[in-house]
C-alpha positions in Angstrom: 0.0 0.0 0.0 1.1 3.3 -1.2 2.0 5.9 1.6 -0.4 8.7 1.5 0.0 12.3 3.0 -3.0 14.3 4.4 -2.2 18.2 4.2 -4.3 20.5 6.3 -3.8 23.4 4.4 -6.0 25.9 6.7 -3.4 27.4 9.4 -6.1 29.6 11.3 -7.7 30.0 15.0 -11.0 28.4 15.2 -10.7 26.2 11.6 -13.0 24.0 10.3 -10.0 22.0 8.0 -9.1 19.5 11.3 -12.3 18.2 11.9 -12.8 17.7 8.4 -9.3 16.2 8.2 -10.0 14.2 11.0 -13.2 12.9 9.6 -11.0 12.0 6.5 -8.9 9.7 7.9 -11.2 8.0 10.0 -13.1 7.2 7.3 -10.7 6.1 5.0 -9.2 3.8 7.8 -13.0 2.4 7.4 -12.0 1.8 3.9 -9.1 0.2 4.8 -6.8 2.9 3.6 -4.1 5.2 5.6 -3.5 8.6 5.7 -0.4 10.5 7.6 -1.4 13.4 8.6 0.9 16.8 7.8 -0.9 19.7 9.3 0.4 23.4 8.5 -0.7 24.6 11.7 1.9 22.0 13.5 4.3 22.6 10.6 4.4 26.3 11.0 6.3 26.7 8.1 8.3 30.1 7.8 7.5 32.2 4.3 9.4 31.1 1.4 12.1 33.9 1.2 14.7 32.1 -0.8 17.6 33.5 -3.0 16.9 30.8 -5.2 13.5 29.2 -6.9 13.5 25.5 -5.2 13.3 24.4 -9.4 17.0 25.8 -9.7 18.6 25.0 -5.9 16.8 22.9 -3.3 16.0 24.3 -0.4 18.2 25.1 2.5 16.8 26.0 5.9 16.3 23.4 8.7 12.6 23.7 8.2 12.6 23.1 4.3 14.6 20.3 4.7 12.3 18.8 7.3 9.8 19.5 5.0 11.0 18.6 1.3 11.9 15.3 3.5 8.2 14.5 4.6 7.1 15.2 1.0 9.9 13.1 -0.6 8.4 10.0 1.0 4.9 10.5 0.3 3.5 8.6 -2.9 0.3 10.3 -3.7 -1.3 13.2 -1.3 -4.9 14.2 0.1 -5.4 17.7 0.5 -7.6 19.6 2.3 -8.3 23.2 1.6 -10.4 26.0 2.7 -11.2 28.9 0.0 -10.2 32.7 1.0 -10.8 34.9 -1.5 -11.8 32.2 -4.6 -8.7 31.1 -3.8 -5.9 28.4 -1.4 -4.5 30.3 1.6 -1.4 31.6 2.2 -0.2 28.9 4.4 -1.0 26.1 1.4 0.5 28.2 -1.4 3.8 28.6 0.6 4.0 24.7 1.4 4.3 24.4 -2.0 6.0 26.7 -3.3 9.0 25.3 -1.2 9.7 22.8 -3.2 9.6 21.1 -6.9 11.1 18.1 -7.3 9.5 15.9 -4.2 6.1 17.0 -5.7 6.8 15.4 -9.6 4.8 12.7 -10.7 2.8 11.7 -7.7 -0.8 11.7 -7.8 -3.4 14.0 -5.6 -6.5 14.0 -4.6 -8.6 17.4 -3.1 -10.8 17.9 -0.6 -12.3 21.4 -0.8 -14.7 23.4 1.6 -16.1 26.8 1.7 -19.6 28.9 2.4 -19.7 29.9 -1.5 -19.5 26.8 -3.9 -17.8 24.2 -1.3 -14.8 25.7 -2.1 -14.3 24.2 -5.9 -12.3 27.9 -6.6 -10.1 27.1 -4.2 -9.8 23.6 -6.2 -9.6 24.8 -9.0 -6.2 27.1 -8.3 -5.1 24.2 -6.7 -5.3 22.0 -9.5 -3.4 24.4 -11.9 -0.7 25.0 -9.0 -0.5 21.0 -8.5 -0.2 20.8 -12.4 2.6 23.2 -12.6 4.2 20.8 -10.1 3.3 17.6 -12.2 1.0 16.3 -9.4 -1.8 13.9 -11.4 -4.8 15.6 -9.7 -8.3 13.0 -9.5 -10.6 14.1 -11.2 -13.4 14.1 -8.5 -14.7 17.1 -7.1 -15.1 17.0 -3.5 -16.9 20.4 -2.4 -17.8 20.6 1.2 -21.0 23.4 1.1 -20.7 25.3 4.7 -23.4 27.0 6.0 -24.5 29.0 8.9 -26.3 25.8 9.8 -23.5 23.2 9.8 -22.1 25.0 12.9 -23.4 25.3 16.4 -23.1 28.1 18.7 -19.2 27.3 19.0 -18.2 27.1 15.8 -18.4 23.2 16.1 -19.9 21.2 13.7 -23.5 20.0 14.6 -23.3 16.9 12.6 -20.1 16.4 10.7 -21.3 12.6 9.4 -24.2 14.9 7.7 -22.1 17.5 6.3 -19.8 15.4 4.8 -22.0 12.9 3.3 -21.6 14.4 -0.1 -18.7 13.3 -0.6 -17.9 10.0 1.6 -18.6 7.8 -1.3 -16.0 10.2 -4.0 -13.7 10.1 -1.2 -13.2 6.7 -0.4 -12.9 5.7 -4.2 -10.4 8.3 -4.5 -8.2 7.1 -1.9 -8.6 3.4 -2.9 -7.3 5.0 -6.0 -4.3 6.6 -4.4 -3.4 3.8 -2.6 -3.0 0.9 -5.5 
């Protein structure tokens, strides 16, 4: 079984992206499928501020290393991204833009979420970054639609099973997928 790396790509106070991720995982270990988790947040990844472009001169800092390492070792990837602005956030955009090389030629699936369109902008600039990369992005779509309603008065999630029952069925196919 291929090793597969879950990226958390939201980096924020009060985020929605680790229950999601969390759900993820469980549900793919139902499936019979696992999933590493590399969260951002934990990471904490300084900006990319090097002389170089990673395409011309790998990266040098402690942290870069660390992290084209974890990368290196992965076989195909699951990420999870919230949409600011139509877009990936800041924190997912620098993750990759760290590196090249460890990213080539491994395949992707994506897990979007957002109060607009389930986040499916955000997917969509994801999938052109990923292709610049020459990650082999899934087709699926997997668009989690938020609404005022999916959250209680904490922010939780009143019924995460429910919310995410769109795309349980997408999601495990796409990890079996990933993982022969």
């Amino acid at each position: 079984m291929k090793t597969i790396k879950l990226i958390i790509g939201s980096t924020r106070k009060g985020r929605v992206g680790k229950p999601i991720a969390d759900w993820l995982v469980s549900t793919a270990k139902e499936a019979g499928v696992d999933l590493q988790v590399l969260d951002l947040q934990e990471i904490n990844l300084p900006f990319f501020d090097a002389m170089v472009p990673p395409a011309y001169m790998p990266t040098e800092t402690e942290e870069g290393k660390a992290w084209a390492a974890q990368i290196a070792e992965a076989e195909a990837f699951v990420f999870v991204t919230p949409e600011y602005n139509r877009s990936i956030n800041a924190s997912l955009k620098n993750a990759l833009d760290y590196l090249v090389a460890e990213w080539n030629d491994k395949p992707a699936a994506i897990v979007s979420y957002g109060y607009v369109d389930g986040g499916k902008s955000a997917s969509s600039h994801l999938k052109d970054i990923l292709g610049w990369l020459k990650v082999q992005t899934l087709e699926r779509d997997m668009a989690v639609q938020l609404t005022q309603e999916t959250f209680d008065e904490q922010g939780q999630f009143k019924n995460i099973d429910e919310s995410l029952s769109s795309i349980k069925d997408d999601f495990v196919a796409a990890v079996k997928t990933l993982s022969e």
